[in-house]
C-alpha positions in Angstrom: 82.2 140.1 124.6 81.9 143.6 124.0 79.1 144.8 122.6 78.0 147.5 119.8 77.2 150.1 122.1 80.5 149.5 124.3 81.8 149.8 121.0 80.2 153.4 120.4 80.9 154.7 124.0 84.5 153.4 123.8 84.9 155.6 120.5 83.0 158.6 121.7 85.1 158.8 124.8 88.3 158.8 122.8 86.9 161.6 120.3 86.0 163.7 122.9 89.1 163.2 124.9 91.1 163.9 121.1 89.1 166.3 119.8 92.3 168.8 119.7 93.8 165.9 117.2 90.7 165.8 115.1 91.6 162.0 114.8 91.1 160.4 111.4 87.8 157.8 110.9 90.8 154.8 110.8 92.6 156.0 114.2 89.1 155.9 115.4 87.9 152.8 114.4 91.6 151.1 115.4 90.5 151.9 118.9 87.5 149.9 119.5 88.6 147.4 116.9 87.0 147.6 113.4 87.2 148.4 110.0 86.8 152.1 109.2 84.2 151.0 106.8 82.2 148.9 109.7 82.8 151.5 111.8 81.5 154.5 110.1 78.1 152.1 109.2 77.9 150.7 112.7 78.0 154.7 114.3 75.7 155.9 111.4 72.9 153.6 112.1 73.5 154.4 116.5 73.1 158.3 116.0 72.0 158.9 112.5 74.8 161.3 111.6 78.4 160.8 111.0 81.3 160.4 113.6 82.5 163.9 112.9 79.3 165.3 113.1 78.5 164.1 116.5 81.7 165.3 117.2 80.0 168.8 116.7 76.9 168.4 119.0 79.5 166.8 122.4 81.6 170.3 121.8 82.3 172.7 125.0 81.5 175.5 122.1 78.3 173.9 120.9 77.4 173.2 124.5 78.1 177.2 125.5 75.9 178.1 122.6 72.7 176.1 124.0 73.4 177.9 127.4 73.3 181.0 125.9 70.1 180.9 125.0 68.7 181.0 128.9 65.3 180.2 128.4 63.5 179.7 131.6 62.0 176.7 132.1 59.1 177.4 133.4 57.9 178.9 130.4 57.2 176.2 128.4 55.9 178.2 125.7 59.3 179.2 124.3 60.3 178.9 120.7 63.3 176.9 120.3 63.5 176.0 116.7 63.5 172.4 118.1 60.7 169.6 116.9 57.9 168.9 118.0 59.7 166.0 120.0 61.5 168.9 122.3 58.8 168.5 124.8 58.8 164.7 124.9 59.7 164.5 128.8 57.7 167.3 129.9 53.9 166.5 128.1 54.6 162.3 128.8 55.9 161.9 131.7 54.5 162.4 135.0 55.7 161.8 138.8 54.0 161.0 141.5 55.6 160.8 145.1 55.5 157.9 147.2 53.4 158.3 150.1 54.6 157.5 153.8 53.1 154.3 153.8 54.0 153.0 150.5 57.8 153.5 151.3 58.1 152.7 154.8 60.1 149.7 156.4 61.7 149.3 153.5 58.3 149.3 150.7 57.1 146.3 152.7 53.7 147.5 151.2 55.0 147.2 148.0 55.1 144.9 144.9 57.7 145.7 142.2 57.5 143.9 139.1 61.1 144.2 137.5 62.3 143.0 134.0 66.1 143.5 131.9 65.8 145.5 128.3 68.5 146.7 125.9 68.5 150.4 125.1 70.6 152.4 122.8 72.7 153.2 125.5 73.7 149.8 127.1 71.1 147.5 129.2 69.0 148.7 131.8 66.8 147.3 134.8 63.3 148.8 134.7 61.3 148.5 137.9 57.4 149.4 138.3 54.6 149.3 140.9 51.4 149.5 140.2 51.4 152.9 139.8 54.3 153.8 138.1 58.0 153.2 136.9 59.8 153.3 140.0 63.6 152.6 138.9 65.2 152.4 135.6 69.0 152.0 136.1 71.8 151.4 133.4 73.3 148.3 134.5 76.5 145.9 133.6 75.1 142.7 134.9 71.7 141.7 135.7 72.8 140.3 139.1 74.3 143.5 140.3 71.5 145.7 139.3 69.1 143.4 141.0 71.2 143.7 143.5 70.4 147.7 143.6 66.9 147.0 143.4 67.2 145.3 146.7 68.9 147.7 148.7 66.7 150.9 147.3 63.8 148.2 148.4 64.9 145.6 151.2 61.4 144.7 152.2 59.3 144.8 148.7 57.7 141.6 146.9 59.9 142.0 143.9 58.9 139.8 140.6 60.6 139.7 137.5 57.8 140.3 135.1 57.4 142.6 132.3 54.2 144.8 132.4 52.5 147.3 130.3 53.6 150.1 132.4 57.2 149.2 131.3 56.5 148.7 128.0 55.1 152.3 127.6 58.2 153.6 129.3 60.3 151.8 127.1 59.1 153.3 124.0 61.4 156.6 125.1 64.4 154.8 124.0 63.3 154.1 120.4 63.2 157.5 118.9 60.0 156.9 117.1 57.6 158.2 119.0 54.5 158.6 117.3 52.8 156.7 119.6 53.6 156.8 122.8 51.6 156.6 126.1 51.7 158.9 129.1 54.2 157.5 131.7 53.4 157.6 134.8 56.8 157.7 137.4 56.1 156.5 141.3 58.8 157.6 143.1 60.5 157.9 146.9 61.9 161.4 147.2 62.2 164.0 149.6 59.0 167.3 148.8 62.8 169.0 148.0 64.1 165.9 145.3 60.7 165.3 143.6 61.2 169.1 142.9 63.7 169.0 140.9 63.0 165.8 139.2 60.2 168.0 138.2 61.9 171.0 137.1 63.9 168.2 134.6 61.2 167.2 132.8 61.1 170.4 131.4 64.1 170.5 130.0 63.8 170.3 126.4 65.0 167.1 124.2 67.7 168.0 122.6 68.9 171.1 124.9 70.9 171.3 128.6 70.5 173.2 131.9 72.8 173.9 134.5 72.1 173.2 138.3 72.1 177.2 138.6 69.5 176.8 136.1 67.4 174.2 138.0 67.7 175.8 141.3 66.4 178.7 139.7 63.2 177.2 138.4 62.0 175.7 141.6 62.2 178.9 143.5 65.6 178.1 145.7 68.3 180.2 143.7 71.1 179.5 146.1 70.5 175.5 146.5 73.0 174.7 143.5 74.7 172.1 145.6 71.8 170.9 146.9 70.2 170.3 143.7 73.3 168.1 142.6 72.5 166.0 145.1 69.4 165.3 144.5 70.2 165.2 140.5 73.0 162.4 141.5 70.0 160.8 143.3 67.6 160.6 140.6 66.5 157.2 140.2 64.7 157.1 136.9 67.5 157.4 134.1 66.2 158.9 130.8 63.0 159.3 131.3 63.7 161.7 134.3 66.8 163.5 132.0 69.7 164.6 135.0 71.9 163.8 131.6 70.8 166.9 130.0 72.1 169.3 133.3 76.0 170.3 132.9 78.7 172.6 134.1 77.7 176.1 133.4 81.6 176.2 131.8 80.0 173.8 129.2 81.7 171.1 130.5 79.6 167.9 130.9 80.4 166.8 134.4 79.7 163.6 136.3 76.9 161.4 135.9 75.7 158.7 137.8 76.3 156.0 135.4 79.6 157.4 133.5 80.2 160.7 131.7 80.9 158.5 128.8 77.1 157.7 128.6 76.1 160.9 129.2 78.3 162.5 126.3 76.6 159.3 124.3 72.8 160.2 125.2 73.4 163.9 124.5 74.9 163.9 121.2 72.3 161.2 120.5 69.7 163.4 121.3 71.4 166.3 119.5 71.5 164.2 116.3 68.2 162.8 116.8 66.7 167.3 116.8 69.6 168.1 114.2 70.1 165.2 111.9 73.2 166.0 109.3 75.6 164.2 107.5 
């Protein structure tokens, strides 16, 4: 059975890949289904705003106009005209690296409590330690994400349990976040990966980078490609935002788990800074 936010990708996708058509709320609604009335309530209470509205904030041209701007990220100090929620990632979120130990033959030294959540954007599998949130993966099916788990982990105790760590992390999804806990992230990475998982937390809610952007920040201006690769490997979704990087054309590019859920988070997020109609 599909769900409500399949329902809300499903639709995004088609606007975006229409958006020449400007296609009415009922063509809209057809697609995935529903009534234009249900519809139009069903998307209102997801982003806040109207369909047509977060038809504005997934644009190439609204896209090219936050790249513009070129703020560097390491100055943190910027005035954006964002809210106070534009530094959400960067002032709550931590990482800490893995050490040798912790990580070898395959986290033997390791126990992972795991536990299944539902998120605005689709169900996820969030994984701690007892230092951290080490994965947090969009999944389809709880088998196959445990599934995942297991091969980032072959060798770790793994326990479904929900913990307080998770909890805390969970809070990012709900868009009320008055009061939220620091979030500590415990991750494997290369010195180069957990670099540029870095460098994305400072990305403001609400705003996009480009991987020029990113290489830029942490000091290695020609390593574009290279930090792709370690964007693609990122594996905290959300709370470590690769979403929010993009082609510097505008164009929002490939994402690890569907460009559709990328265009989703984004204009969520957009909405979420610039509420409208």
């Amino acid at each position: 059975m599909i769900t409500d936010y399949e329902r809300i990708e499903k639709a995004i996708v088609y606007l975006k890949e229409n958006f020449k058509e400007q296609p009415a709320l009922d063509e809209v609604a057809r697609q995935v289904h529903l009534s234009p009335f249900h519809f139009q309530r069903l998307f209102k209470e997801w982003a806040g705003v109207s369909p047509k509205k977060f038809l504005q904030f997934i644009s190439v041209e609204y896209a090219k106009g936050l790249l513009k701007k070129d703020w560097p990220l390491s100055d943190v100090s910027f005035e954006t005209g964002l809210s106070g929620t534009s530094r959400l990632h960067d002032l709550f979120i931590g990482i800490e690296g893995m050490t040798p130990g912790e990580f070898k033959n395959g986290g033997e030294a390791l126990k992972i409590n795991y536990s299944f959540a539902e998120t605005p954007f689709g169900d996820i599998l969030i994984a701690s330690t007892a230092k951290g949130i080490c994965q947090l993966a969009f999944v389809k099916d709880e088998k196959e994400g445990l599934i995942n788990l297991q091969h980032f982990f072959p060798h770790a105790a793994l326990v479904q349990k929900t913990d307080m760590i998770q909890q805390d992390a969970l809070r990012f999804f709900s868009g009320d976040w008055a009061d939220l806990q620091k979030v500590k992230l415990h991750l494997k990475g290369t010195p180069f990966q957990l670099k540029v998982w870095q460098s994305l937390l400072r990305i403001p809610f609400g705003d996009i980078s480009t991987y020029s952007s990113i290489a830029e920040d942490i000091k290695h201006p020609g390593a574009s490609r290279a930090v792709g690769t370690a964007i693609g490997s990122n594996p905290v979704a959300f709370l470590i935002p690769c979403h929010r990087v993009i082609k510097s054309s505008g164009i929002i590019g490939d994402y690890h788990w569907g460009s559709g859920k990328k265009t989703a988070i984004l204009g969520w997020e957009a909405a979420k800074i610039f509420p409208g109609e």
